[in-house]
C-alpha positions, 0 to 999 in steps of 0.5 A: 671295196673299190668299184669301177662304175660302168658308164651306164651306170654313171649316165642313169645316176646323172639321168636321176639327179636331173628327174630329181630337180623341180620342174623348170630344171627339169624343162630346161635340161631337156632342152639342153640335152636337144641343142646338140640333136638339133646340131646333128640334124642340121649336119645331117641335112648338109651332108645330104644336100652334099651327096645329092649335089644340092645347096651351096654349102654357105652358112647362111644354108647351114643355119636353114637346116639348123633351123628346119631340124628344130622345126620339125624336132619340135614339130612347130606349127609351119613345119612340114616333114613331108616336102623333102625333095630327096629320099636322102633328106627325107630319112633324115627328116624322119629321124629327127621327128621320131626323136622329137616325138620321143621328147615330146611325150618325155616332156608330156610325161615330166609336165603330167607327173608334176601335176599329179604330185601337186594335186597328190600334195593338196590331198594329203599335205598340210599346206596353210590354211587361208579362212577367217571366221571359220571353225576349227575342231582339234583331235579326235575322238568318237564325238567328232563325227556326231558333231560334223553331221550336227554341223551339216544339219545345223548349217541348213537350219541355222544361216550364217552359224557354220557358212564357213569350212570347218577345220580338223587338227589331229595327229591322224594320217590326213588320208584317214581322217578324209576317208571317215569324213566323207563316209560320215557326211555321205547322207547330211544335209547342208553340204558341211565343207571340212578342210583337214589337216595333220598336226599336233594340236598342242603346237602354235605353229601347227594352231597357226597352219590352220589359222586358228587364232583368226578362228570364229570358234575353235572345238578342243575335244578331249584328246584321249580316245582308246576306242577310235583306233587312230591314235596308238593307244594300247589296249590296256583300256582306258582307266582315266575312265574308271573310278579312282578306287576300285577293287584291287588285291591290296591298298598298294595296287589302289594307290598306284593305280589311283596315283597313274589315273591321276597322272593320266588325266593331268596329263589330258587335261595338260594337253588342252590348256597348252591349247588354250594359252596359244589361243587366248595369248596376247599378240596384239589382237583386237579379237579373240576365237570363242573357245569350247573344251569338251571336259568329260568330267566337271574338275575340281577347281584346284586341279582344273588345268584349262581354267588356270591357264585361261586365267593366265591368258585373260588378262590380254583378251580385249576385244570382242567377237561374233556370236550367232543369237537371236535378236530382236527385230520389229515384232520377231526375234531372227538369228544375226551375227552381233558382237554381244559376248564380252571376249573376256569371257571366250571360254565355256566347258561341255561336259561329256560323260558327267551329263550322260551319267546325270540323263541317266538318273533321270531316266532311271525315275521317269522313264522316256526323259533320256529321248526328251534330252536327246531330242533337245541336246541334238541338232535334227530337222525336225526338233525345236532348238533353244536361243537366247536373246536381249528382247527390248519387248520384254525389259520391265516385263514379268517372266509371266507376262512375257511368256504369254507374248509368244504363240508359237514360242516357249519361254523357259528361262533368264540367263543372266549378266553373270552367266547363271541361267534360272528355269522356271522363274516365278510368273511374278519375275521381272527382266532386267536389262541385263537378261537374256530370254532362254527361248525354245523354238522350231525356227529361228524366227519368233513371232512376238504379239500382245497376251491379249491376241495369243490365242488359246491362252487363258488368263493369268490365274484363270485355271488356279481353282481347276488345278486344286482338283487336280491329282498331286504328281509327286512320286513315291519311294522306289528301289534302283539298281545300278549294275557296274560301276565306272566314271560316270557312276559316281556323278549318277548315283549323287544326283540320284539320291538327291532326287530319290523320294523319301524311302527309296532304296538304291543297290549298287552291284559292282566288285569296284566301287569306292567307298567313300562314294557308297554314303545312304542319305536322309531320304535314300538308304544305300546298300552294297551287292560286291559282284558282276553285273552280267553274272545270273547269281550275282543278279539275283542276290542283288534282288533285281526282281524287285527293283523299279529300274536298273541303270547298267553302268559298263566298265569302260576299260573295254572296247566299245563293242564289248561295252555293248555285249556286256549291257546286253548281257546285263540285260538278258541275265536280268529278265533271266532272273525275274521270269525265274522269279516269276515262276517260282512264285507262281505268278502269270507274269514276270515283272521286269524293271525299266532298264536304263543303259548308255550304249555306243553303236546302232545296232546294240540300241535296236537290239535293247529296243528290240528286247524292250518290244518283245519283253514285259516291262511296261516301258521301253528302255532307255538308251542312250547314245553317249557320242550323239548327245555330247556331239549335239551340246557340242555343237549348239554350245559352238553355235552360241556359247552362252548355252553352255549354262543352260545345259549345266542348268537342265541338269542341274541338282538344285532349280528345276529341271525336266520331268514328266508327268501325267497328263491327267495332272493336267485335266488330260482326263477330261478330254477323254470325255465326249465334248465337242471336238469329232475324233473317229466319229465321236466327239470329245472336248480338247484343251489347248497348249496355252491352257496346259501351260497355265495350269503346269505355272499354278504347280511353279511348273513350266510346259515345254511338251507331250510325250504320247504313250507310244513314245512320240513327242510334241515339243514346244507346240503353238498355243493355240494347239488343241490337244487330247490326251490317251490314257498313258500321254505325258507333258514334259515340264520343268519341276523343282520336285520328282 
């Protein structure tokens, strides 16, 4: 239908078209629109001057009055609208100063706005990002923040490592992403700087907004997350998560549902091998960004899509590029920035969710390990860190003589030219130039002196016929539980029933596991509960009254808080069951298992702690925070790459790997006797660091610290260090035996 536009409508349409033009358009039609006011004024002015009979009317006064309307329009330093000889010209004057103040605020007002925008641009556009050296984390998931306050933490203590900003690539509203930044970093140490950015991180061109291929180092974390809230997942849970064969109404609903896991996870694991071929492809450059992936499961070789395409992309990576390490300089080793890494070899996998199934194994035999791992994997203040490092000192030397060289130092391994990493060596183990030292450290600054001026180290030998008197450590059979089944399960209950003593007993209650993964081995029998872990009845037919610990294993499908609820449900229902037990037998006190579970939030872990104070069990439970210690590897293994090896290791089922003991093994016993070191007015012997060591080497065993009995920990002491052990103390060793 035909409509007749008013001209206030054409003339506000026009008026927007020119609001709509950038600055200086807009700039320049105001002044436009001021010539024809300034031809007015100036009119007005020779009509005054007519009427009051003053001027003579020439051109040369016409361009006088010209000139005074755009003085005073404009309010030009020099102008003066107060010295008008007539109340004519004085009207006059006033009307052209009250429009010029009209387009000196509209002028104000355009300049202002345009500020605000550009400003408004830098806070939520995605402008390029100009850095070199820096660091860049791609996607988002619930291990991001641990890993930016790690960051923080480690850009204080480890100089030079994080110096740099840290970049975010994440398909997340820019706005959010900086709102959650800044609450996480509220409190961290370091002033971390984080720059972030929206994009997809499978694009090159978006890699290219955050200069990624100049990057120091880029983070690919793994791109599904259902319990972050950002990334328009459903809610249907997580089942790349669960295991493959679970419990379902026939073999078809399995097989499909197997068949859409796998999908899944190829397309997850698509995702960052697309990041890294844009990486690592060859566009003529001499230098390449060492490349960490976070993989919440180790791969089968055949379907490990980022290693296919890192083979694909190898072949033009030649050049070489930053690592922070320690080095050695005159009689210490400092952290500096060298060009130690091969960039052939960029490219290292952290493994998420595989290692914190494998910590809680360990924990389920020996109590107290999941805080050791967490002190260890984690970035804090106060805990030493591992380095490695070429020690030109050390060449020719054995791993015995070596490790009596540092006073204030742990020596714990070899990493060697092929990237294996060995703990523990034998005393009588030479270092090859090729090797690298795997040190354990406060600073990193170590001191390097002579055996003989260590103080506090017996000789090599000297506590050989000491240790024949001592108790054997070896552990006795025991019965597991382990409640739930989901990804982690499987890796968990294979590196249990290699550890487990001959004898044990391992249970697994769950309605969904496998078959083909419920095998009893030589040492270990393996039996089945179907039921739910946070059902009383199913709890008791499963015997958890009877059982040494139980590792709660939450389904995964559920939310995060609800993961929580159902562990503390479990836990609850199993003290239900024991005390129950208890008072059927009539026994005084109910024997609770050690419980062993993976939680997501401060406030369940000061709940189960909590419990832990108030119950029976003669442990505390061990928690453990799945985001900080995947976020702490993260991190120490984007600080120096080569430690991807030596977290595989400390985990590993073959070696040796990290145990604790009791400290009478280690003469702990004989410094409860009165001696000559005053302790509360009495006095009673000591023994140093230096001789614990010792003595764990007579057992091919290597000290790195003592847990004390109300759970506080010593890691990597001095030598010289005295020490006297309670009833309860622990040394954490690496042991190839439980």
């Amino acid at each position: 239908m035909y409509k007749e536009y008013s001209a206030g409508e054409i003339f506000a349409y026009k008026a927007q078209k020119v609001f709509a033009l950038p600055l200086l358009g807009k700039v320049a039609c105001l002044f436009i629109l001021t010539i024809p006011i300034v031809f007015v004024g100036g009119l007005g002015y020779k009509l005054v001057d007519a009427l009051d009979g003053v001027g003579d009317g020439d051109d040369e006064s016409f361009r006088e009055k010209l000139k005074s309307a755009y003085f005073n329009l404009f309010d030009i330093p020099g102008a003066d609208a107060t010295t008008d000889e007539t109340w004519r010209s004085g009207v006059v004057t006033q009307a052209i100063v009250f429009v010029g103040m009209f387009v000196f605020a509209v002028i104000i007002g355009i300049i202002s706005d345009e500020i605000a925008t550009k400003v408004e641009e830098v806070k939520t556009g995605n402008n390029k990002v100009i850095e070199k050296d820096h660091t860049v984390v791609v996607n988002w998931n619930s291990q991001l923040v641990p890993l930016l306050k790690q960051m923080a933490v480690a850009k204080s203590e480890r100089l030079g490592t994080f110096d740099k900003p840290v970049v975010l690539l994440a398909d997340v509203e820019k706005e959010t992403m900086d709102e959650l930044v800044e609450s996480a970093l509220e409190d961290a140490p370091g002033n971390l700087e984080v720059v972030t950015r929206r994009g997809n991180p499978f694009d090159a061109e978006d890699l290219l907004k955050v200069n990624a291929f100049d990057a120091r180092r880029v983070v690919i974390l793994h791109p599904h997350e259902r319990d972050v809230g950002l990334l328009g997942s459903s809610g249907d849970g997580d089942e790349s998560s669960q295991n493959l064969g679970g419990h379902f109404d026939s073999d078809t609903d399995a097989d499909s549902k197997r068949q859409r896991v796998f999908q899944k996870q190829q397309r997850e694991e698509a995702l960052k091998a697309t990041v890294v071929l844009n990486l690592l492809a060859d566009h003529g450059r001499e230098s390449f960004p060492d490349v960490i992936v976070q993989m919440p499961y180790r791969m089968p070789p055949k379907q490990d899509l980022v290693a296919h395409a890192l083979k694909l992309a190898s072949d033009g990576v030649n050049g070489q590029r930053e690592d922070d390490s320690v080095t050695l300089t005159g009689e210490s080793f400092r952290v500096s920035t060298n060009r130690g890494v091969a960039a052939n070899a960029p490219y290292v996998q952290v493994h998420g969710s595989e290692n914190t199934g494998k910590i809680s194994a360990f924990a389920a035999f020996q109590p107290g390990t999941s805080r050791i791992f967490e002190e260890l994997f984690t970035q804090s203040e106060d805990t030493p860190e591992f380095y490695l490092s070429h020690a030109p000192q050390f060449v020719g030397k054995t791993f015995g003589e070596a490790w009596r060289m540092l006073p204030e130092a742990t020596l714990c391994g070899l990493s060697h030219a092929d990237g294996s990493v060995t703990l523990a060596p034998r005393d009588d183990a030479v270092i090859n130039d090729t090797d690298e030292v795997v040190m354990l450290s406060e600073t990193s600054t170590v001191v390097v002196a002579a055996a003989a001026d260590v103080a506090g180290t017996p000789a090599m030998g000297s506590q050989r016929h000491y240790m024949k008197l001592m108790p054997d450590t070896r552990q006795g059979p025991v019965k597991l539980l382990f409640a739930g089944w989901n990804g982690e399960t499987a890796v968990a209950l294979t590196l249990a029933q290699s550890m487990a003593p001959a004898g044990s007993e391992i249970t697994v209650l769950s309605n969904d596991a496998p078959p083909a993964a419920l095998k009893s081995t030589k040492n270990c029998k393996l039996r089945v509960v179907r039921g739910v872990p946070t059902a009383y009845v199913d709890l008791e037919r499963a015997k958890v009254h009877s059982m040494d610990a139980v590792v709660i294993m939450p389904d995964h499908s559920q939310g995060k808080a609800e993961e929580d609820a159902s562990v503390l449900a479990t836990i609850l229902q199993t003290r239900a069951v024991c005390a129950d037990f208890a008072d059927a037998k009539g026994l005084r006190r109910a024997r609770e298992p050690h419980v062993v579970a993976t939680l997501n939030t401060e406030t369940a872990r000061s709940i189960v702690q909590l419990m832990g104070r108030v119950g029976n069990g003669d442990n505390a439970p061990d928690v453990i925070m799945s985001d900080e210690i995947v976020g702490g590897a993260l991190l120490q293994v984007a600080a120096n790459p080569r430690l991807a090896g030596l977290f595989d290791a400390l985990l590993a089922t073959d070696g040796h790997e990290m145990y604790l003991r009791d400290a009478d093994a280690y003469g702990g016993a004989d410094t409860r006797v009165k001696g000559s070191s005053f302790r509360n007015g009495e006095a009673f012997q000591t023994v140093t660091w230096g001789t614990i060591c010792e003595r764990a080497r007579e057992r091919d065993e290597l000290a790195l610290g003592v847990m004390r009995e109300d759970g506080t920990f010593v890691i990597s002491p001095g030598k010289a260090e005295a020490f006297r052990f309670e009833k309860g103390d622990r040394v954490v060793v690496l042991a190839d035996h439980l």
